[in-house]
C-alpha positions as CSV (number, residue, x, y, z in Angstrom):
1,X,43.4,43.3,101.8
2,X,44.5,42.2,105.3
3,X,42.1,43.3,108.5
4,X,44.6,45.7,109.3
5,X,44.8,48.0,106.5
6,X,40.5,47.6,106.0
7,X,40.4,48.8,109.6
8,X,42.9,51.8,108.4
9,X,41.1,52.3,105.9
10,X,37.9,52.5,107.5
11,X,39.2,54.7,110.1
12,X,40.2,56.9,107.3
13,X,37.0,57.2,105.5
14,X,35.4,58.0,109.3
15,X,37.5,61.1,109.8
16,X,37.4,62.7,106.2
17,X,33.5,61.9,106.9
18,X,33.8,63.7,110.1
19,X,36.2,66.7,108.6
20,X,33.4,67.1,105.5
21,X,30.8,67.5,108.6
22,X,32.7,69.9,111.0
23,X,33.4,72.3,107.1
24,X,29.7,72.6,106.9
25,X,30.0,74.8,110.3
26,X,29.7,78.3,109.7
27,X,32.4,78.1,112.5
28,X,34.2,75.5,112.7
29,X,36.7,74.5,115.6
30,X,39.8,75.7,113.7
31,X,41.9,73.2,116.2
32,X,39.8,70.4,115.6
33,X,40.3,70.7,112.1
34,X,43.9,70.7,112.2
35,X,43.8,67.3,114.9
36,X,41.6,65.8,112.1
37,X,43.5,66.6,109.4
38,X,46.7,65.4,110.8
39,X,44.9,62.0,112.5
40,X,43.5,61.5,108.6
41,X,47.6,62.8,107.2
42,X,48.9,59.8,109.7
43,X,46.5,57.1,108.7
44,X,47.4,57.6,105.3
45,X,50.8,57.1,106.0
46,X,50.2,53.9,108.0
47,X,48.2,52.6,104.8
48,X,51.1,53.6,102.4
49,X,53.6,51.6,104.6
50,X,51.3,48.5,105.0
51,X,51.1,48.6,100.8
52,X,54.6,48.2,100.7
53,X,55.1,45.1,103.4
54,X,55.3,42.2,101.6
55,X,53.3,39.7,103.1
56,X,54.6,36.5,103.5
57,X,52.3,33.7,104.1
58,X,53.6,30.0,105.4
């Protein structure tokens, strides 16, 4: 796994880590869920499209 996608991957793990926390609320911030959410939705992405690179190594 490159440095790139552990970072990613990291990252990831940190908000859905976060997002479990800020559920617990008995009121959560329903706008900070949604930024979350959609932080974790774009991280995901970015770790889909680094899959697919091939990596090419000289």
């Amino acid at each position: 796994m490159s440095d790139h996608a552990f970072r990613l991957l990291e990252r990831h793990q940190k908000l859905d880590a976060r997002l479990r926390l800020l559920q617990l609320l008995k009121r959560p911030d329903p706008l900070e869920l949604v930024r979350l959410k959609k932080l974790k939705l774009a991280i995901k992405d970015r770790l889909a499209r680094v899959g697919r690179k091939p990596v090419y190594k000289s």
